[in-house]
N, C-alpha and C positions, 0 to 999 in steps of 0.2 A: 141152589144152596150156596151161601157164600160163609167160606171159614177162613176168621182172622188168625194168621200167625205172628207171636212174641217172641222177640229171641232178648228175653232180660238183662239188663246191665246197672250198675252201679249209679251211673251216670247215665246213662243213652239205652234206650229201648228201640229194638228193630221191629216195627211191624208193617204187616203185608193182611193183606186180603185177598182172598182168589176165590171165583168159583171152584165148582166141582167138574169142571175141565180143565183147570190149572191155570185159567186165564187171571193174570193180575189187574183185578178193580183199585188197590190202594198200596204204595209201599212207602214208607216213610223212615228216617230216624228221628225217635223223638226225645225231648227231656223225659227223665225215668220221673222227676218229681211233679209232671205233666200228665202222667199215662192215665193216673182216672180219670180225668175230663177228655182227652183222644178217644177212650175206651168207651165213654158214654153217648158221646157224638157219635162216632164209628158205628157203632152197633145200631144208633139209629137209624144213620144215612144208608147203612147197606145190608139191613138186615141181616145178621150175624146170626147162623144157627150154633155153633162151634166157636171155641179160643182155644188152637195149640198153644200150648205155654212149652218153651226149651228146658229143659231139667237140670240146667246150669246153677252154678254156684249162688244169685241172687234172686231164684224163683217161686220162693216160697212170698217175699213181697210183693212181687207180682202177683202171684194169686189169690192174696187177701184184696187188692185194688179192682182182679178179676172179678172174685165173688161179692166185694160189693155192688159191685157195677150192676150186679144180677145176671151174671154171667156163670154159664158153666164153660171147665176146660178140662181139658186132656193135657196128660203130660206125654213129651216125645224124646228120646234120646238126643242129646245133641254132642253127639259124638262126633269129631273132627267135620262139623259144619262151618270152620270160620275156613277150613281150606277149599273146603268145598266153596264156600260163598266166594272166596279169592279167585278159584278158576273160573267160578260162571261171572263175577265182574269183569275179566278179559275177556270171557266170550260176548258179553255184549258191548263192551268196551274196548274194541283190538287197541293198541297201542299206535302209537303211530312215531311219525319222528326217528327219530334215532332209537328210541324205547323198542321200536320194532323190531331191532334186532338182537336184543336183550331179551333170555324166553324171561316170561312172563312168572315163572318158578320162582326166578329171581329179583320180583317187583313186587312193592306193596302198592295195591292202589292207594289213589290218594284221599279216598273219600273211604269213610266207614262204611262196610259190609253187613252191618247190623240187621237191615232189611232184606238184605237178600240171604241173611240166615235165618230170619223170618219167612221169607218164601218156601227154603228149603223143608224148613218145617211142615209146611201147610203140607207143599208136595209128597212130603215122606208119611205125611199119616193120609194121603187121599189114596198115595199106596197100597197102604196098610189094609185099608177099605176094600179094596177092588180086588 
């Protein structure tokens, strides 16, 4: 079973795909004005039984672009998930350099965390499941 997570934005859509072991098959940021044509592909290419959608501020568009896609989704809290996403991009991402010795607390990555609030998502409703 493969379930795509959306972490919705304005501008930038975070999505991720993971099976139902958590393993990540797709994570991307992508244009938000892009997301039903990723969403139609996506679904094709990896058989999509699920779309977590974040229940963030711009989610209600997202999930008109969802359900036309022909796509059903679940909504998931997305509560303090960018900080979350912020520590799991150091933990795959140690810093290095001089950065190394500055905690990570105190860094923004430098790439947007969009997908891997995406991830989060998936993770936290395969949780939710189990």
């Amino acid at each position: 079973m493969n379930v795509m997570g959306i972490d919705p934005g304005r501008d930038k859509c975070g999505v991720a795909i993971l099976n139902s072991d958590g393993e990540i098959k797709f994570q991307r940021v992508v244009v938000t004005d892009e997301l039903a044509d990723v969403l139609k592909n996506l679904a094709a290419q990896f058989d999509i039984q699920t779309v977590i959608l974040g229940d963030g501020t711009t989610h209600k568009s997202a999930a008109q672009k969802i359900s036309a896609a022909g796509l059903n989704f679940q909504l998931v809290d997305e509560k303090h998930t960018t900080e979350e996403a912020r520590r799991l991009y150091w933990k795959k991402n140690p810093p290095s350099g001089w950065r190394k010795f500055l905690p990570t607390s105190m860094q923004v990555p430098p790439e947007p965390v969009d997908a891997i609030v995406a991830e989060i998502l998936v993770k936290r409703f395969l949780e939710i499941r189990t």
